[in-house]
PDB file of N, H, CA, C and O in Angstrom:
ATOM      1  N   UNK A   1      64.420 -65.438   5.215  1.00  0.00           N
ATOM      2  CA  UNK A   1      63.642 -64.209   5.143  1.00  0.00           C
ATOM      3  C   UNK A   1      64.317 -63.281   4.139  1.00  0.00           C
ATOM      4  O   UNK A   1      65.533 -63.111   4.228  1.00  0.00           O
ATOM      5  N   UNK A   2      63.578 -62.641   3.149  1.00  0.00           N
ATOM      6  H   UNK A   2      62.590 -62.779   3.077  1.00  0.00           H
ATOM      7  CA  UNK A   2      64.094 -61.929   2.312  1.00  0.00           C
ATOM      8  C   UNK A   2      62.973 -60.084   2.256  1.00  0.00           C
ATOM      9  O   UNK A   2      61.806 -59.768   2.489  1.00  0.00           O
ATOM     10  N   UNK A   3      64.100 -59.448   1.861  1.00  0.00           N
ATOM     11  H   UNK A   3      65.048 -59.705   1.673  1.00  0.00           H
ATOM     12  CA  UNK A   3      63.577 -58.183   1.658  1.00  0.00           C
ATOM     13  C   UNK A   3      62.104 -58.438   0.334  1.00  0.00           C
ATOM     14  O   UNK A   3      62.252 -58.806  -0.832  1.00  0.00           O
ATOM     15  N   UNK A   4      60.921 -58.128   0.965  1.00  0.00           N
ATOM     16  H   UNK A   4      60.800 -57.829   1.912  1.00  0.00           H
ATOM     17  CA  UNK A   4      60.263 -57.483  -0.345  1.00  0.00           C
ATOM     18  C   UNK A   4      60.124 -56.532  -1.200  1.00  0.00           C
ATOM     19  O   UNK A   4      60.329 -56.492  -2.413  1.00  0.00           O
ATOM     20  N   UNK A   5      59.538 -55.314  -0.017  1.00  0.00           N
ATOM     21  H   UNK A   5      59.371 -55.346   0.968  1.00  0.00           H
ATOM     22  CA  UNK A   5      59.849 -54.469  -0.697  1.00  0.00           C
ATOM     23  C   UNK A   5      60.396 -53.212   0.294  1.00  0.00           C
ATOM     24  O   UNK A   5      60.525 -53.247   1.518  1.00  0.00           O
ATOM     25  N   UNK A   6      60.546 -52.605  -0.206  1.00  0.00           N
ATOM     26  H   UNK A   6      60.441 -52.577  -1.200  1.00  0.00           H
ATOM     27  CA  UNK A   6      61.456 -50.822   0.280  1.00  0.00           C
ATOM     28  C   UNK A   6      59.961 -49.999   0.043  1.00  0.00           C
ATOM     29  O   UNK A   6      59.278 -49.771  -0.955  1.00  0.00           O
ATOM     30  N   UNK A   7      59.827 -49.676   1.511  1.00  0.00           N
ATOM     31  H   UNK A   7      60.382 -49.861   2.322  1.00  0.00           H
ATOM     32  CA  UNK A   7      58.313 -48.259   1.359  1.00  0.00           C
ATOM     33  C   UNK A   7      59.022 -47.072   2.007  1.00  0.00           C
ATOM     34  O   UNK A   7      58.469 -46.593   2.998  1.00  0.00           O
ATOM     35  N   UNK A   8      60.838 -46.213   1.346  1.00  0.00           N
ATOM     36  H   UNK A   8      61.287 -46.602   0.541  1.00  0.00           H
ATOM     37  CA  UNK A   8      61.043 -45.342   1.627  1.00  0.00           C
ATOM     38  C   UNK A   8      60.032 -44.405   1.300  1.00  0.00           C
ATOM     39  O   UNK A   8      59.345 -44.006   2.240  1.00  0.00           O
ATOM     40  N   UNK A   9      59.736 -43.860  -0.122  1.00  0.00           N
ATOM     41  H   UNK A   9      60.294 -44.184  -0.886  1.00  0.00           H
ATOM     42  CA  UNK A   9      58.900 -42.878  -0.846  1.00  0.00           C
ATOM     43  C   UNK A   9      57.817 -42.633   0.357  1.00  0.00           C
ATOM     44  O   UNK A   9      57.761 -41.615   1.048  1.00  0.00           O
ATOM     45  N   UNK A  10      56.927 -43.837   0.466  1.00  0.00           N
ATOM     46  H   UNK A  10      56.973 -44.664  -0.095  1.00  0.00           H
ATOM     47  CA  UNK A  10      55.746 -44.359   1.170  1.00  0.00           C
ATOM     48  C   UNK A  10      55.780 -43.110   2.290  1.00  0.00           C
ATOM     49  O   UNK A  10      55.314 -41.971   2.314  1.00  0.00           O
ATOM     50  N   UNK A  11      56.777 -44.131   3.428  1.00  0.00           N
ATOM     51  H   UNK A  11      57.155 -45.057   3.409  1.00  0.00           H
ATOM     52  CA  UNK A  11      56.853 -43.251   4.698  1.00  0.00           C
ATOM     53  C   UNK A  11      57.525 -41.724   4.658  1.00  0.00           C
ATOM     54  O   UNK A  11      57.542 -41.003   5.656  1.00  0.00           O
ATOM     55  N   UNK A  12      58.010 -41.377   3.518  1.00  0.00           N
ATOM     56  H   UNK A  12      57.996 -41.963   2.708  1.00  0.00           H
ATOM     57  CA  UNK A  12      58.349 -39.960   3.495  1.00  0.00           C
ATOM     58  C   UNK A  12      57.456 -39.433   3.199  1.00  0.00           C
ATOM     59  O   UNK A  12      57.342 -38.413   3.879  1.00  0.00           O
ATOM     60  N   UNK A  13      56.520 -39.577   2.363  1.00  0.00           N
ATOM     61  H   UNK A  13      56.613 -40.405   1.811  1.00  0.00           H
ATOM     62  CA  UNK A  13      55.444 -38.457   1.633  1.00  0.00           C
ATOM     63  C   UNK A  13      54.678 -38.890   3.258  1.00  0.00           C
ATOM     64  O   UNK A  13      54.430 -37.832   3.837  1.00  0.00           O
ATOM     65  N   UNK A  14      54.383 -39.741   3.852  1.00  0.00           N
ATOM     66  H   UNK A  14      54.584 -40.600   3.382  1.00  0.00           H
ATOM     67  CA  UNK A  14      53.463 -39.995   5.124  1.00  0.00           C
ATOM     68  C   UNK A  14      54.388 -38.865   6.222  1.00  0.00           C
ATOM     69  O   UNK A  14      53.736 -38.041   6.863  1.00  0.00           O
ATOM     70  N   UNK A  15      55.162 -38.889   6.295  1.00  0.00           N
ATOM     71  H   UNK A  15      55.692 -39.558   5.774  1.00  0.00           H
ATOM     72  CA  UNK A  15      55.669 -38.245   7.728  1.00  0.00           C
ATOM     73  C   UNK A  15      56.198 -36.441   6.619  1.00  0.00           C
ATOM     74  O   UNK A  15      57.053 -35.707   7.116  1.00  0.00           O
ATOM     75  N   UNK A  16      55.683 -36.138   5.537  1.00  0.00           N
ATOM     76  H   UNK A  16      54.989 -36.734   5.134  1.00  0.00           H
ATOM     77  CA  UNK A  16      55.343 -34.441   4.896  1.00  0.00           C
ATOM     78  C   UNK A  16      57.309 -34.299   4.290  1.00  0.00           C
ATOM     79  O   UNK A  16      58.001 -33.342   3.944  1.00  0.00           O
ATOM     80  N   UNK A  17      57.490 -35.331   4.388  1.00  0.00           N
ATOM     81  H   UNK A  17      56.928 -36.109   4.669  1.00  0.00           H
ATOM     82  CA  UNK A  17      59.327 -34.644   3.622  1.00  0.00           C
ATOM     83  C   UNK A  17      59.319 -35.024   2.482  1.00  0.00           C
ATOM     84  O   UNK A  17      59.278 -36.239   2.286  1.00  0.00           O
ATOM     85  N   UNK A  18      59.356 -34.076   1.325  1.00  0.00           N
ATOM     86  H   UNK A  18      59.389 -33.090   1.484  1.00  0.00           H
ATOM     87  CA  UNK A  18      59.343 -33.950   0.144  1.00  0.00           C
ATOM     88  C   UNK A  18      60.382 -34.606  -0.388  1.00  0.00           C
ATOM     89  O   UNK A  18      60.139 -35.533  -1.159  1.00  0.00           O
ATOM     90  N   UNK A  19      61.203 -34.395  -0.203  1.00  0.00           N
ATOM     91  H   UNK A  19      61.401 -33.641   0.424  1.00  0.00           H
ATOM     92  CA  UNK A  19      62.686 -34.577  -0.712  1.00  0.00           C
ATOM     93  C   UNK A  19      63.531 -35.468  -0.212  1.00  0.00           C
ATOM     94  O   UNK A  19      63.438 -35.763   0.980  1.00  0.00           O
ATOM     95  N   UNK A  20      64.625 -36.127  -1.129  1.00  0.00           N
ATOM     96  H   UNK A  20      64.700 -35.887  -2.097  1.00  0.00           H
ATOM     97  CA  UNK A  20      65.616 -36.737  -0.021  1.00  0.00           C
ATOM     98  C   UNK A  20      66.689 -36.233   0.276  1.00  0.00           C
ATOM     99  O   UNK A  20      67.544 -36.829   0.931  1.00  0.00           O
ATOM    100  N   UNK A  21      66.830 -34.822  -0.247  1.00  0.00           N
ATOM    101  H   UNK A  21      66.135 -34.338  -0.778  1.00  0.00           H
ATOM    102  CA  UNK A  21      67.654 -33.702   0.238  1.00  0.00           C
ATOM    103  C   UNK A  21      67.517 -33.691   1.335  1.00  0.00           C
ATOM    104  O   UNK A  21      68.336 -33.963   2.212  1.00  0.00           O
ATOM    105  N   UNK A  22      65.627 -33.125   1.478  1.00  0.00           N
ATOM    106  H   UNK A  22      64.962 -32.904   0.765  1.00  0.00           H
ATOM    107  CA  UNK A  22      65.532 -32.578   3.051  1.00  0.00           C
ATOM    108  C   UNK A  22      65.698 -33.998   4.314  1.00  0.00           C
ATOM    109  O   UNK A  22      66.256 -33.836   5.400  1.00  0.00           O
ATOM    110  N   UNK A  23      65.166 -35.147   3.917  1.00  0.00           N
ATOM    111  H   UNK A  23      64.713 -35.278   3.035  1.00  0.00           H
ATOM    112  CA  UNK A  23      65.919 -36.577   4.389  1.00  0.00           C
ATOM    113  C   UNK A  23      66.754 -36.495   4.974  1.00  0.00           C
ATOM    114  O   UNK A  23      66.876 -36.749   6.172  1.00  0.00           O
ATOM    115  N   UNK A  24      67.636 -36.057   4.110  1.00  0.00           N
ATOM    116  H   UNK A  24      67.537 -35.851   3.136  1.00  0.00           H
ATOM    117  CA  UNK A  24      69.359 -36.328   4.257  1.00  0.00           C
ATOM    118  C   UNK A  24      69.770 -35.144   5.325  1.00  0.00           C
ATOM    119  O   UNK A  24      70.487 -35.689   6.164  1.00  0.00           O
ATOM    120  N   UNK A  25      69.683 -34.364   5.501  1.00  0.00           N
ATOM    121  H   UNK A  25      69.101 -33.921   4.819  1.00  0.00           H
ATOM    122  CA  UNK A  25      69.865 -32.732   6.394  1.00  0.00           C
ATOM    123  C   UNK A  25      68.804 -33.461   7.839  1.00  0.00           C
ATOM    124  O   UNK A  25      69.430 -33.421   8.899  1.00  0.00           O
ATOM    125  N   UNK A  26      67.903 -33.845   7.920  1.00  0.00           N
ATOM    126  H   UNK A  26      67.395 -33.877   7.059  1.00  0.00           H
ATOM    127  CA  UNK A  26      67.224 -34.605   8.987  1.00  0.00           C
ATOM    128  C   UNK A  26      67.772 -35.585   9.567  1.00  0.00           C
ATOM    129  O   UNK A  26      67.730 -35.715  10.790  1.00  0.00           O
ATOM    130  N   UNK A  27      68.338 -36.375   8.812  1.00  0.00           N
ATOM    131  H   UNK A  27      68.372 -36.269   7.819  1.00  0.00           H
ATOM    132  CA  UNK A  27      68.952 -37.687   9.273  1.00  0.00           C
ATOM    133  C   UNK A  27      70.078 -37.764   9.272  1.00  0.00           C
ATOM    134  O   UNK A  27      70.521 -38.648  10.005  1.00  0.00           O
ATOM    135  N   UNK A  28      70.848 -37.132   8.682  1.00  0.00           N
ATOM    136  H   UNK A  28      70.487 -36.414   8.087  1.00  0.00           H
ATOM    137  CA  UNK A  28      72.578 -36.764   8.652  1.00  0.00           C
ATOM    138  C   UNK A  28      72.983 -37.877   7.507  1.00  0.00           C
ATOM    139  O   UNK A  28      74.110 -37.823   7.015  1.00  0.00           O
ATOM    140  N   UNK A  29      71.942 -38.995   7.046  1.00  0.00           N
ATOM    141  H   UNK A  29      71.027 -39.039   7.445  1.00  0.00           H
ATOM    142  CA  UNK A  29      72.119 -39.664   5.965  1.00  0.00           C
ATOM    143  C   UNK A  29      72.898 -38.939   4.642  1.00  0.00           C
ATOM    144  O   UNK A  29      72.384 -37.883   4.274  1.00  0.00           O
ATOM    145  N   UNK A  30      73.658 -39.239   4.163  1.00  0.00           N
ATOM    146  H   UNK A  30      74.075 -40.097   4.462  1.00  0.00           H
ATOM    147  CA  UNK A  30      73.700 -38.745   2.522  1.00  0.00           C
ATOM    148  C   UNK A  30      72.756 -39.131   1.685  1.00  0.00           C
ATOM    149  O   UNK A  30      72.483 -40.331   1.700  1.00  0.00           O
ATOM    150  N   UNK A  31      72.068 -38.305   0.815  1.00  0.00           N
ATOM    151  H   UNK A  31      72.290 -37.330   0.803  1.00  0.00           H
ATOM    152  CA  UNK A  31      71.527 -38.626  -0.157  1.00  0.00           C
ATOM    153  C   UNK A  31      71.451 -39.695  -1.196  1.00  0.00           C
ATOM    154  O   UNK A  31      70.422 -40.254  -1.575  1.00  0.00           O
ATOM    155  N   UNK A  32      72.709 -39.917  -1.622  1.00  0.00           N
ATOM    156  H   UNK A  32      73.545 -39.464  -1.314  1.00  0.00           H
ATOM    157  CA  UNK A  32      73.535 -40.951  -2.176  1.00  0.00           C
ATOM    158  C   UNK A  32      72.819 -42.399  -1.417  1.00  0.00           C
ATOM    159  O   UNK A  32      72.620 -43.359  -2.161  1.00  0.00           O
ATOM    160  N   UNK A  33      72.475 -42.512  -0.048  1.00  0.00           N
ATOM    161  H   UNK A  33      72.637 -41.732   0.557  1.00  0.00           H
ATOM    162  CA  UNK A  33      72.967 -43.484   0.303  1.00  0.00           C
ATOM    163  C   UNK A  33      71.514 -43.529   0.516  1.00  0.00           C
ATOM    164  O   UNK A  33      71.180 -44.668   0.193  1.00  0.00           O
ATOM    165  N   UNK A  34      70.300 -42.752   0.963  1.00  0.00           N
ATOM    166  H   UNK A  34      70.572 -41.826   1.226  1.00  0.00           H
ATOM    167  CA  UNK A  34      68.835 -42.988   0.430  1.00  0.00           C
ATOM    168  C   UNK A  34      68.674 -43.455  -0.603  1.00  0.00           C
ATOM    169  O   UNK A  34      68.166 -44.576  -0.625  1.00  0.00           O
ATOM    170  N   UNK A  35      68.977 -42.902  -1.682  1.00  0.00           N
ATOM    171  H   UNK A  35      69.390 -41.991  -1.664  1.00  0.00           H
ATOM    172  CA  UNK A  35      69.217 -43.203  -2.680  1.00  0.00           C
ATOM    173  C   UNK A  35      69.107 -44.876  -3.049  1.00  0.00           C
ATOM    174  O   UNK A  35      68.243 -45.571  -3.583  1.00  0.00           O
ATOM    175  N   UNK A  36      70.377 -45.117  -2.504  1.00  0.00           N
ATOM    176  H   UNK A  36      71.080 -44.553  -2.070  1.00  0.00           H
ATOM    177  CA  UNK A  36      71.025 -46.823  -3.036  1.00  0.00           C
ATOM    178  C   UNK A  36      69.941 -47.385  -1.556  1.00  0.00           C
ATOM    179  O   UNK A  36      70.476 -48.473  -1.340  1.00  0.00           O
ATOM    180  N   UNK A  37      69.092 -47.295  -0.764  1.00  0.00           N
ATOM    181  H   UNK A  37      68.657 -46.412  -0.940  1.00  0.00           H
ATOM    182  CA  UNK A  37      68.452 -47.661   0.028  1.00  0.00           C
ATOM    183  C   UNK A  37      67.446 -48.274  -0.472  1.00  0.00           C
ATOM    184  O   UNK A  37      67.043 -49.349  -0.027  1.00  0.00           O
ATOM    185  N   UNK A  38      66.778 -47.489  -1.733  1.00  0.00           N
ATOM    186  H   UNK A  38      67.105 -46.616  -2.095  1.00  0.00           H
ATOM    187  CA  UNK A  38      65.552 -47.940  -2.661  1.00  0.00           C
ATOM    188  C   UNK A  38      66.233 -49.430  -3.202  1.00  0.00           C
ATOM    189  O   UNK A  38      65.428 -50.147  -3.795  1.00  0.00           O
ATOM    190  N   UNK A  39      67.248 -49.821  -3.097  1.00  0.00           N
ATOM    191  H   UNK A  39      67.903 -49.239  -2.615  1.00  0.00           H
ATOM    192  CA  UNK A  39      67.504 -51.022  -3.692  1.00  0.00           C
ATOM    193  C   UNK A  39      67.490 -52.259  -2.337  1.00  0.00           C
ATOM    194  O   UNK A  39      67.978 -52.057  -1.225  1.00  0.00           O
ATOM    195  N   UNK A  40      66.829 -53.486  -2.765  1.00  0.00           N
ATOM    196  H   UNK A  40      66.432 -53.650  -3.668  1.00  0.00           H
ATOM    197  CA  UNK A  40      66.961 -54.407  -2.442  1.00  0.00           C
ATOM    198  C   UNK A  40      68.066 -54.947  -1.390  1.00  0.00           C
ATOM    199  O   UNK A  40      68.066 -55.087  -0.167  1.00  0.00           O
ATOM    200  N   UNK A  41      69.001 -55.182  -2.407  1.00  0.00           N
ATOM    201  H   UNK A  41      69.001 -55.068  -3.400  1.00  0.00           H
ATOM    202  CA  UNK A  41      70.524 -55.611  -2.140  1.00  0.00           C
ATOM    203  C   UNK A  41      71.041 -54.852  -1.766  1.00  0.00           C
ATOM    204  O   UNK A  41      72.213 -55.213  -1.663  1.00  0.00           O
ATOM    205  N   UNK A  42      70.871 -53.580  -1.344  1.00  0.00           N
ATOM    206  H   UNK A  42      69.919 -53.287  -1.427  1.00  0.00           H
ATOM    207  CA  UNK A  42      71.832 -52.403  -0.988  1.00  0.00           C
ATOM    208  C   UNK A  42      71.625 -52.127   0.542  1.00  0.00           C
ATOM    209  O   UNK A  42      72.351 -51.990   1.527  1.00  0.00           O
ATOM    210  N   UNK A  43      70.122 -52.110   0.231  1.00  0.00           N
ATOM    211  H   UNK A  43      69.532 -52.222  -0.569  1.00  0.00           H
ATOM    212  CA  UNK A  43      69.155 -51.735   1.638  1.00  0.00           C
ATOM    213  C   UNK A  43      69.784 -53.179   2.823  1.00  0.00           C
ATOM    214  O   UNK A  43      70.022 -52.998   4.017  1.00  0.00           O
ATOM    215  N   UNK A  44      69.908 -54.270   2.232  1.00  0.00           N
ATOM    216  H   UNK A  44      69.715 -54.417   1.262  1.00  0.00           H
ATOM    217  CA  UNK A  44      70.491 -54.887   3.374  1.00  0.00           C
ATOM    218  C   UNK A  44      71.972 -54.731   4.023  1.00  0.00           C
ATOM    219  O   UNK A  44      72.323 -55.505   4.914  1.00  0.00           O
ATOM    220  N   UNK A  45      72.885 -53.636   3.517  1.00  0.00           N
ATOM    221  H   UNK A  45      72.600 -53.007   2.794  1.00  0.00           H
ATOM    222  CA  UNK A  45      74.123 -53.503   4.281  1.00  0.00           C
ATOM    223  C   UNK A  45      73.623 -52.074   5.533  1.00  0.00           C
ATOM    224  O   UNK A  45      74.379 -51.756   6.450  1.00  0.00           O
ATOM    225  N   UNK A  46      72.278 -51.404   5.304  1.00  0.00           N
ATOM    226  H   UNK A  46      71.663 -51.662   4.559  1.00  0.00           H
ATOM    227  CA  UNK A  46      72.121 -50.830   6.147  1.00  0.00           C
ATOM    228  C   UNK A  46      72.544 -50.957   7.579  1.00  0.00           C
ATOM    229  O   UNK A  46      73.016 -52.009   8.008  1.00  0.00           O
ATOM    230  N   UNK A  47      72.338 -49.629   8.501  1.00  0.00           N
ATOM    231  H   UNK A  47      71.954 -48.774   8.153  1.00  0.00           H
ATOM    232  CA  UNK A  47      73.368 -49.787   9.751  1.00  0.00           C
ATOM    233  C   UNK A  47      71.877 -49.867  10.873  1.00  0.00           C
ATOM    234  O   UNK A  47      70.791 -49.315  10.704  1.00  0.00           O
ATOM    235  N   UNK A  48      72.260 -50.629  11.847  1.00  0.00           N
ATOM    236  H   UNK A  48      73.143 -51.078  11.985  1.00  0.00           H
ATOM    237  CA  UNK A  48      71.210 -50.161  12.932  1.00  0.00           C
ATOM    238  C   UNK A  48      71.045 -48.674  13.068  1.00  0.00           C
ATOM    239  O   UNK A  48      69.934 -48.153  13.162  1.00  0.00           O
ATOM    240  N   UNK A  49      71.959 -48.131  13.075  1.00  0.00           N
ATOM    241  H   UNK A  49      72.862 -48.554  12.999  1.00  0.00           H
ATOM    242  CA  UNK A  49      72.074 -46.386  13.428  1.00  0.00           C
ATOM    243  C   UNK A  49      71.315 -45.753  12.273  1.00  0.00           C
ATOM    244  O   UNK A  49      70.450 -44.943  12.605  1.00  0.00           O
ATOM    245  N   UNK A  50      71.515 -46.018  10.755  1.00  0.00           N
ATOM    246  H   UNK A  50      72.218 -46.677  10.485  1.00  0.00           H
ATOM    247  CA  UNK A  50      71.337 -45.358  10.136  1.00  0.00           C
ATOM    248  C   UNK A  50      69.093 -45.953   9.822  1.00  0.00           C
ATOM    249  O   UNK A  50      68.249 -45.199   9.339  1.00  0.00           O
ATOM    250  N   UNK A  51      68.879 -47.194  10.233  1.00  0.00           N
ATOM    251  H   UNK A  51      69.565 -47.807  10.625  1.00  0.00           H
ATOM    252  CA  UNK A  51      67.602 -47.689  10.221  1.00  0.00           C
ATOM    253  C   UNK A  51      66.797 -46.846  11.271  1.00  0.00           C
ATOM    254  O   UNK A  51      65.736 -46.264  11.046  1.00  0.00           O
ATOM    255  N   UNK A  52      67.607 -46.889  12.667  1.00  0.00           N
ATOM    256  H   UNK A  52      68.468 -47.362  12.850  1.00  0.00           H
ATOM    257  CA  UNK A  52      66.843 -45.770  13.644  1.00  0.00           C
ATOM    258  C   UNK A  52      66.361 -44.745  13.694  1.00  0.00           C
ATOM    259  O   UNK A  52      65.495 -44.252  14.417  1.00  0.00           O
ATOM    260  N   UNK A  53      67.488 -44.070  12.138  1.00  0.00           N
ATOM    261  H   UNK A  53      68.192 -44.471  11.551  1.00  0.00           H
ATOM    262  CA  UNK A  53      67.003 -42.346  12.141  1.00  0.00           C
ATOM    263  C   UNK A  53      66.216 -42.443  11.483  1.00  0.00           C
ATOM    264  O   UNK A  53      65.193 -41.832  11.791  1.00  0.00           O
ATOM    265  N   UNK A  54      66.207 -43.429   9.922  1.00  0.00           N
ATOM    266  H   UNK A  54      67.038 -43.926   9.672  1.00  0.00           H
ATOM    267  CA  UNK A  54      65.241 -43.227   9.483  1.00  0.00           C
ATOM    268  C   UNK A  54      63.473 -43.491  10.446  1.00  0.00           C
ATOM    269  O   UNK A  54      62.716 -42.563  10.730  1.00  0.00           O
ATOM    270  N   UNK A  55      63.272 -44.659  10.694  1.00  0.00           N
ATOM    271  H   UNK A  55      63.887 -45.413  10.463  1.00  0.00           H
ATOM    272  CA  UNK A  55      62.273 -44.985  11.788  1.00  0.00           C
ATOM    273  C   UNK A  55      61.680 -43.874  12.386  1.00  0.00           C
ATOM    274  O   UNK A  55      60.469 -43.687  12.502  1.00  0.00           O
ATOM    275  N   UNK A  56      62.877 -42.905  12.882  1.00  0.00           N
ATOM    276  H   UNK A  56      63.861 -43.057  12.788  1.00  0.00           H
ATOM    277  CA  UNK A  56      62.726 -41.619  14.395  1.00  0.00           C
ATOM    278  C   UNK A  56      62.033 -40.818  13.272  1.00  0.00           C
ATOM    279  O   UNK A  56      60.803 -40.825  13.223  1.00  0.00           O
ATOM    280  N   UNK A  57      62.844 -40.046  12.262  1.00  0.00           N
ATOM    281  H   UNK A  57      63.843 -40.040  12.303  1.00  0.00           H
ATOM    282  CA  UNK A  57      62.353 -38.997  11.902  1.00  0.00           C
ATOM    283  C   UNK A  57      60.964 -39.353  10.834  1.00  0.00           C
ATOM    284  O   UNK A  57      60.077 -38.621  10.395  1.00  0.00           O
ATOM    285  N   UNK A  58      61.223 -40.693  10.679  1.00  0.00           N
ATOM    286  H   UNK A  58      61.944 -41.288  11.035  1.00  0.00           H
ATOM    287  CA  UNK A  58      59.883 -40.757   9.628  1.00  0.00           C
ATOM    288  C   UNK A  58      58.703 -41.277  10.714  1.00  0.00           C
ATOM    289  O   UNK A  58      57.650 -41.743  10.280  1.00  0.00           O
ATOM    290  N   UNK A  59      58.891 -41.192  11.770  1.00  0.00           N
ATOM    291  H   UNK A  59      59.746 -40.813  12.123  1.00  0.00           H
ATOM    292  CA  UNK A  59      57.617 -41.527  12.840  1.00  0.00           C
ATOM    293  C   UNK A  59      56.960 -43.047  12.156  1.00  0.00           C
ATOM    294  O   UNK A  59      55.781 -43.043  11.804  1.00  0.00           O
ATOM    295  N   UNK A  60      57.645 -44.081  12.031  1.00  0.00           N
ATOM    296  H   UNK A  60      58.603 -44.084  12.318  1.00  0.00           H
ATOM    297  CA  UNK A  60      57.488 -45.230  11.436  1.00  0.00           C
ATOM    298  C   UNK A  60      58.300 -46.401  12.034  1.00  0.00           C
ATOM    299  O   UNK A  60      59.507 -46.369  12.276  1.00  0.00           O
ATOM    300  N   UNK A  61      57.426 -47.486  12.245  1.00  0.00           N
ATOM    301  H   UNK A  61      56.446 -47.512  12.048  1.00  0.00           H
ATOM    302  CA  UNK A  61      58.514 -48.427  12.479  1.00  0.00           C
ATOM    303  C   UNK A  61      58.768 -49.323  11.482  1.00  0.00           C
ATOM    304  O   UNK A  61      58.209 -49.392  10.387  1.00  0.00           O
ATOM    305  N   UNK A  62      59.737 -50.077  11.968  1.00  0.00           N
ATOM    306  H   UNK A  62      60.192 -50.020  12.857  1.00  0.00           H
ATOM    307  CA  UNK A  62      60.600 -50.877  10.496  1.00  0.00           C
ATOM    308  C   UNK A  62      59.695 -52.108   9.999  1.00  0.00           C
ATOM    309  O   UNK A  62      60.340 -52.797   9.208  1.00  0.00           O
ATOM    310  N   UNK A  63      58.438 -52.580  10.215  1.00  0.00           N
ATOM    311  H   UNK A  63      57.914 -52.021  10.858  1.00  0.00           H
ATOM    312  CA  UNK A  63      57.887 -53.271   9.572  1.00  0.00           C
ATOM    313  C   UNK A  63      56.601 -52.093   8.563  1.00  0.00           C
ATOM    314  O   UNK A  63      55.570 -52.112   7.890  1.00  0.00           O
ATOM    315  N   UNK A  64      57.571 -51.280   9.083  1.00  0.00           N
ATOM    316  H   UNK A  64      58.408 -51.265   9.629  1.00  0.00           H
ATOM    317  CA  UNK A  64      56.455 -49.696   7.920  1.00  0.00           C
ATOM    318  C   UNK A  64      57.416 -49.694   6.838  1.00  0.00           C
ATOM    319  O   UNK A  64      56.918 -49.786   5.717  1.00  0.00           O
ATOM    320  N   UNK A  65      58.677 -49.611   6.909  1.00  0.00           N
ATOM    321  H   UNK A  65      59.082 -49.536   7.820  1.00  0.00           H
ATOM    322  CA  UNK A  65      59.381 -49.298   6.303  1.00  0.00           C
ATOM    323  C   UNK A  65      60.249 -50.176   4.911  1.00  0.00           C
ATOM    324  O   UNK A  65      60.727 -49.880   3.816  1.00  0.00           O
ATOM    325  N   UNK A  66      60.038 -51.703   5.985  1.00  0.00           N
ATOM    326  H   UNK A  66      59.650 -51.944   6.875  1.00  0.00           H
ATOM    327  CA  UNK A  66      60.437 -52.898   4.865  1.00  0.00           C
ATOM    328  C   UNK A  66      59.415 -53.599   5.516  1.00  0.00           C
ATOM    329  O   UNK A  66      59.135 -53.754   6.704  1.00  0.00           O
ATOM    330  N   UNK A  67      58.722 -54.146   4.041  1.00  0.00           N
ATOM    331  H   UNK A  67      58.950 -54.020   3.075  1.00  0.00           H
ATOM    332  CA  UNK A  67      58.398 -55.435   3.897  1.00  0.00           C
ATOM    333  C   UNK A  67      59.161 -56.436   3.684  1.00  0.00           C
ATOM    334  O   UNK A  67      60.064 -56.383   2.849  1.00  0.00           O
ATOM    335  N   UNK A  68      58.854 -57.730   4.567  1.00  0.00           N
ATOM    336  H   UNK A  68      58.120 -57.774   5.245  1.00  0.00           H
ATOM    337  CA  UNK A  68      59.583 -58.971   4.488  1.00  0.00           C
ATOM    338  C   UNK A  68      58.980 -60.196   3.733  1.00  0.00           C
ATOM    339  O   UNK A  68      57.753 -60.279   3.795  1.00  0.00           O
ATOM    340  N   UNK A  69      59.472 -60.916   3.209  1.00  0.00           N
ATOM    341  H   UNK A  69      60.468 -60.849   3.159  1.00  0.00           H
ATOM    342  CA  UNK A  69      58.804 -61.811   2.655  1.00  0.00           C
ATOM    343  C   UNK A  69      59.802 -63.447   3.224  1.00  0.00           C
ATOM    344  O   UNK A  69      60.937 -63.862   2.989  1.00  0.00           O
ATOM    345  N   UNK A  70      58.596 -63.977   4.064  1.00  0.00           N
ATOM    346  H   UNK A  70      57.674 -63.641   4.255  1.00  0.00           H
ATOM    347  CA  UNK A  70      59.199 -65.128   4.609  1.00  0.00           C
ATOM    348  C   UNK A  70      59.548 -66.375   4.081  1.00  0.00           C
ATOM    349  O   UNK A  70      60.079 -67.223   4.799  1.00  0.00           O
TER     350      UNK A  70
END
C-alpha cells in the first residue's frame, strides 16, 4: 500500500482554516512540519498523535485526508 495523494489544502479550506499558521496554533503542529506533510515521503514518518489532531480539528477522517493507492 502506498501513499497517493496528500488532501491537506483540501480538508483545510473544507473545515474554513485559511492558513497553516492558523493550523499550526490549532493543532500545536509546527508549521514547518505541515508543511513537509504535503510530501509523500515525509507524510509517512507522521505520528498517530500528530494524524489525530489533524483528523479532530479538520472534522475529517484519514481516508479524507490520504489517499491510498493499493
Amino acid at each position: 500500500m502506498k501513499i497517493k495523494h496528500i488532501n491537506l489544502d483540501v480538508c483545510k479550506a473544507k473545515a474554513g482554516i485559511r492558513t497553516d499558521t492558523e493550523l499550526s496554533k490549532r493543532t500545536g503542529i509546527s508549521r514547518t512540519t505541515l508543511i513537509n506533510y504535503r510530501d509523500k515521503r515525509k507524510f509517512c514518518s507522521i505520528t498517530l498523535k500528530n494524524l489525530m489532531f489533524l483528523c479532530s480539528i479538520l472534522n475529517c477522517k484519514i481516508e479524507d485526508l490520504v489517499e491510498f493507492e493499493y
